[in-house]
N, C-alpha and C positions, 0 to 999 in steps of 0.2 A: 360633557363639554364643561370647560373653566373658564369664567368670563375674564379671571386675571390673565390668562394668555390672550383671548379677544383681546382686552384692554389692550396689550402689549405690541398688538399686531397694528392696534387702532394709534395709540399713541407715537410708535414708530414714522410712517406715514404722513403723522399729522406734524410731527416735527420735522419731517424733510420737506410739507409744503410751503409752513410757514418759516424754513430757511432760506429763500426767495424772492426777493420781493418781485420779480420777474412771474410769479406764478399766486401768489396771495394776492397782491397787487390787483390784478384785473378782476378777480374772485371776490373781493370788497369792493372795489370804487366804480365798478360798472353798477351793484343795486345800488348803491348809495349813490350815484350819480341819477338814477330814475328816479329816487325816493324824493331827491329835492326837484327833478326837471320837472317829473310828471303831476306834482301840483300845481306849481305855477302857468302850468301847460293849460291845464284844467279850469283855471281861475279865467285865468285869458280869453276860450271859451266860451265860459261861462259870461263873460258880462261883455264880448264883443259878436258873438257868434250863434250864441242859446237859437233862438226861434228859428232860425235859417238849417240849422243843420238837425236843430228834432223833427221839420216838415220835411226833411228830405228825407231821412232814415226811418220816418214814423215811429216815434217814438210816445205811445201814449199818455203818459203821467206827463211829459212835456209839454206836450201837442196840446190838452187840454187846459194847463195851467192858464192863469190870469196875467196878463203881457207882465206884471210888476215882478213876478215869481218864477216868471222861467228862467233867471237868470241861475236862483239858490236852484228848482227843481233837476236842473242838468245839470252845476254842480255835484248835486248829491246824486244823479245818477250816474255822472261818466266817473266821479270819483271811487263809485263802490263798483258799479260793474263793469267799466273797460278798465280804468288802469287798476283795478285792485287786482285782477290776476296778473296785470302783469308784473308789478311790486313781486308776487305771489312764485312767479314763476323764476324771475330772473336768476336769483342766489342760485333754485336749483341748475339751470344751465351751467351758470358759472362754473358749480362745483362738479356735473359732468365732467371736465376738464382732467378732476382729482382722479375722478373714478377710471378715466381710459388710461390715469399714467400708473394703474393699480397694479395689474400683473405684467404689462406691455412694458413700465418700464424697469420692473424689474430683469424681463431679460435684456432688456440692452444694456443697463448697467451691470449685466453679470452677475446679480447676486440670488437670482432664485434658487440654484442647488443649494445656497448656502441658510435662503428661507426653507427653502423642501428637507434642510438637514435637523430644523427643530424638530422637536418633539408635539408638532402642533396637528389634530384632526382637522378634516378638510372642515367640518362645519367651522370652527373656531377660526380658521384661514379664511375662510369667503366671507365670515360675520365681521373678521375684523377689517377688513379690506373695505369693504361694505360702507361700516362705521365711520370710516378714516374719510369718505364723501361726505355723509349723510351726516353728522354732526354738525361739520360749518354749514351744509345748505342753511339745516335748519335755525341753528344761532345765527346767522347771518338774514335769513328771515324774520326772523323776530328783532334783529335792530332794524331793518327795512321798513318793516311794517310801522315799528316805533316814530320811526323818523317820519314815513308819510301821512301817517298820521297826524304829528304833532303840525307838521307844517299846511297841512288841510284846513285844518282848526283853529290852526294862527291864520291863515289866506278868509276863510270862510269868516271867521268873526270881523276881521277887518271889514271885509268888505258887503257885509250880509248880517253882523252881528248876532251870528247866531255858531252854532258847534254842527257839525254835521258827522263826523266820528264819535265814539265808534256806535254800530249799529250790530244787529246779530250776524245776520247775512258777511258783513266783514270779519267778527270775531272767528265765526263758525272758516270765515276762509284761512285767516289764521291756523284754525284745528286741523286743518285738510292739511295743509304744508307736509310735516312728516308723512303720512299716508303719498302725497302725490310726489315726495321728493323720492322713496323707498324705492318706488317700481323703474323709472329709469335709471338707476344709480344702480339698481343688483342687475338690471342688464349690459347696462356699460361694462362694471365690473366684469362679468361673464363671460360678454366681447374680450375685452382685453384679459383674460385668459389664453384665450385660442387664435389671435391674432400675434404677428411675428414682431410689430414693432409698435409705437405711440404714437406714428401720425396714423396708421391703418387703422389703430382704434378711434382716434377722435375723427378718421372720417366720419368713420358709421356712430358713430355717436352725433354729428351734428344732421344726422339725419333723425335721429332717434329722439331727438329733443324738442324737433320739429311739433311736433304734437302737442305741447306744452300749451303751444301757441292757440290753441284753437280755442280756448273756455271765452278769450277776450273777445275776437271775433263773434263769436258764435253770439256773443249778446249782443254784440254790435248789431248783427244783422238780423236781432228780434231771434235766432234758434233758439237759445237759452235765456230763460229770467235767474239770475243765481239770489232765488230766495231762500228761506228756508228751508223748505222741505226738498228745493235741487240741493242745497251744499251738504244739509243730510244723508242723503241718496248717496249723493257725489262719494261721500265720506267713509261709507256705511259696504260701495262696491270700489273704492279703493282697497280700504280694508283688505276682504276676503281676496281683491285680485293679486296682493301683495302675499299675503299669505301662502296663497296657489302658488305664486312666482319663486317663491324662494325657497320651497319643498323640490319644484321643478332645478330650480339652480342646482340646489343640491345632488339632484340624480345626473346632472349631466357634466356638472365640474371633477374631473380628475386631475390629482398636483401630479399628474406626469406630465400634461399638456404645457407646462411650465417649463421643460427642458424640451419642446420637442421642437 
């Protein structure tokens, strides 16, 4: 394998989405549009809502707080553990989008025999397909993050005089990003290999993304605490399942499926 043809393949792609703005367009300004809502969302909240809405979800480090502190206490909990996944998740849905128009659209634009005609192995073809997703999720998560960050910390000190980012549990969500962008992106990818066109693929891809959704939830409703040693975990069986995943891609992508 030559990562200069990966690159090639990655680069390709990545200059046909950001030719576009019909298609980059929604891919940046949907996380960046949660990065500033969902602070101010938070703040809101946080100094009209705190005490009413931790006794109702039981929320303990709330519930217990002193009446003057539940305001910052549920700040700094709906900040790090509802909306930080979803900051976390968003880019990657977005960039799903890239991923169903990876081989799906190359047949409708007719130029897969004339990809199938390089000189490229399939690993370096599905890595760089792959790529051509999974780079903006993750750059685009990392300005995400940036941005909610800063405006957290600007919302929080104003009104609380105090910083409540970053903390590990967030960093460490940050570290996740790549790991949890990897595993629906080489399946989208996969799908649209063996599907005939690009809306067929992004149906089953907005099924596929669905899951994303669950880490927020799930703390919402007291499932998950996303402390350290869950975003470890978290991080540690991404890892290996991404691993497993893209050995499996591998056995089951053939570039004949690409003309069939």
């Amino acid at each position: 394998m030559k990562l200069n043809k990966v690159y090639q393949v990655t680069w390709k792609d990545v200059k046909e989405t950001f030719s576009s703005i019909l298609i980059f367009g929604p891919m940046f300004g949907i996380p960046l549009a949660f990065a500033v809502i969902l602070p101010v969302l938070s703040l809101y909240i946080a100094v009209h809502e705190a005490p009413s809405i931790a006794a109702a979800i039981k929320i303990p480090n709330i519930s217990a707080a002193l009446p003057a502190f539940k305001s910052i206490a549920f700040m700094d909990y709906f900040s790090i553990n509802i909306l930080g996944p979803i900051t976390m998740t968003m880019p990657i849905i977005t960039s799903a989008v890239i991923a169903a128009d990876s081989f799906a659209g190359e047949k409708e634009r007719k130029t897969a025999e004339s990809l199938l005609s390089t000189p490229l192995s399939k690993t370096e073809l599905l890595l760089g397909k792959i790529f051509a997703s999974f780079l903006p999720a993750v750059i685009m998560a990392v300005i995400a993050f940036a941005l909610y960050g800063s405006i957290v910390n600007y919302l929080s000190f104003q009104q609380f005089h105090l910083f409540i980012l970053p903390t590990l549990p967030w960093l460490l969500m940050l570290a996740a990003v790549p790991f949890l962008a990897l595993a629906p992106i080489s399946i989208v990818v996969l799908i649209s290999s063996h599907v005939k066109g690009v809306k067929e693929a992004q149906q089953l891809t907005s099924l596929l993304v669905l899951p994303l959704l669950v880490l927020p939830f799930a703390s919402l409703l007291g499932l998950a605490s996303l402390s350290v040693s869950f975003m470890l975990y978290l991080i540690f069986f991404l890892a290996v399942f991404d691993f497993v995943l893209f050995y499996v891609s591998l056995a089951v992508f053939h570039r004949e499926s690409l003309i069939s």
